[in-house]
N, C-alpha and C positions, 0 to 999 in steps of 0.2 A: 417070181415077182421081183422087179429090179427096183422095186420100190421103197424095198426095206434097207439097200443100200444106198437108194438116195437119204431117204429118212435117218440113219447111221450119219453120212455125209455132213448133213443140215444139224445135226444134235452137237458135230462135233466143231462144226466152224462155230456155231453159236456159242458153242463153249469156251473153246479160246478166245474168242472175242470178248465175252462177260467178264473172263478171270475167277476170280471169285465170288464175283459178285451173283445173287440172284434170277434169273430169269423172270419175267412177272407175263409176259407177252412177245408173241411171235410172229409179225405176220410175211406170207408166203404170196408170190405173184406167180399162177403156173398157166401157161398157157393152153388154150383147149386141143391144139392142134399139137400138143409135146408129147402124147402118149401116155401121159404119167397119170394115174386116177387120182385125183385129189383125198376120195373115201380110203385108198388103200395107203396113204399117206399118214392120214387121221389114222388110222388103227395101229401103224406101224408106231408111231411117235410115241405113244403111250407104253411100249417093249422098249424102246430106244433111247428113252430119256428119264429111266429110272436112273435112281442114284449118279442123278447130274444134277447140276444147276437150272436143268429145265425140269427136272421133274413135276413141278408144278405150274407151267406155263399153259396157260393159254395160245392155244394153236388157232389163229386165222388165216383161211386161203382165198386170198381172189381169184376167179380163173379171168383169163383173158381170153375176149373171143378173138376169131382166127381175124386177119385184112390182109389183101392184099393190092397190090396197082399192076393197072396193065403199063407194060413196058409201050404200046402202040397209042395210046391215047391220055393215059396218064391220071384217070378213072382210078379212085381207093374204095373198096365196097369190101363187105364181110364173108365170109368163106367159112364154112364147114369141114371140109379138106383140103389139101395141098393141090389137088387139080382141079381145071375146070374154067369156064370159059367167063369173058367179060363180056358187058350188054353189048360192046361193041362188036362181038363176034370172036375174039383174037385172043385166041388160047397163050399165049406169050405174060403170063403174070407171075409176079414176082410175091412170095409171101412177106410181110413186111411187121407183123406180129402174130401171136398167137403157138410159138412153139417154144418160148420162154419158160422160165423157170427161176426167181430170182425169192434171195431174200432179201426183203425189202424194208423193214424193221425190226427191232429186237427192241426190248423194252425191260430195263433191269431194275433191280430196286439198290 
């Protein structure tokens, strides 16, 4: 589960960032095409961010759905995996979100 090292990861930039200050709110932008399970994130953070400054944060996650554009027509439509073809016909598309992973706020008291 490489999720618990991301979760490790996210526990400790938020923590140097905070200082010593509190953590009150978290929230996470992961995209749907990044692999990462949003649920095994949520479980993990609650091991991960005892005796932090997150220990009692609130964890919110946005997923972001997948987009891509065709490189031949120039079409941005939503995708469920990294392959696959545009209305146009032309398998030539570029993903263009959806395999992100950002932390996007921190909220301290």
């Amino acid at each position: 589960m490489h999720e618990l090292g991301i979760t490790r990861n996210i526990v400790a930039i938020v923590s140097e960032q905070a200082g010593n200050r509190q953590v009150n709110r978290i929230l996470l932008e992961i995209g749907k095409l990044s692999a990462i399970m949003p649920d095994a994130i949520r479980f993990c953070f609650d091991v991960c961010s005892k005796n932090t400054p997150l220990e009692h944060a609130t964890l919110q996650i946005d997923e972001v759905p997948g987009r891509a554009r065709c490189q031949d027509c120039g079409n941005e439509f939503e995708i469920n995996q990294l392959f696959g073809r545009c209305h146009c016909g032309s398998s030539q598309i570029q993903c263009i979100a959806g395999e992100e992973m950002k932390i996007k706020e921190m909220e301290v008291i």
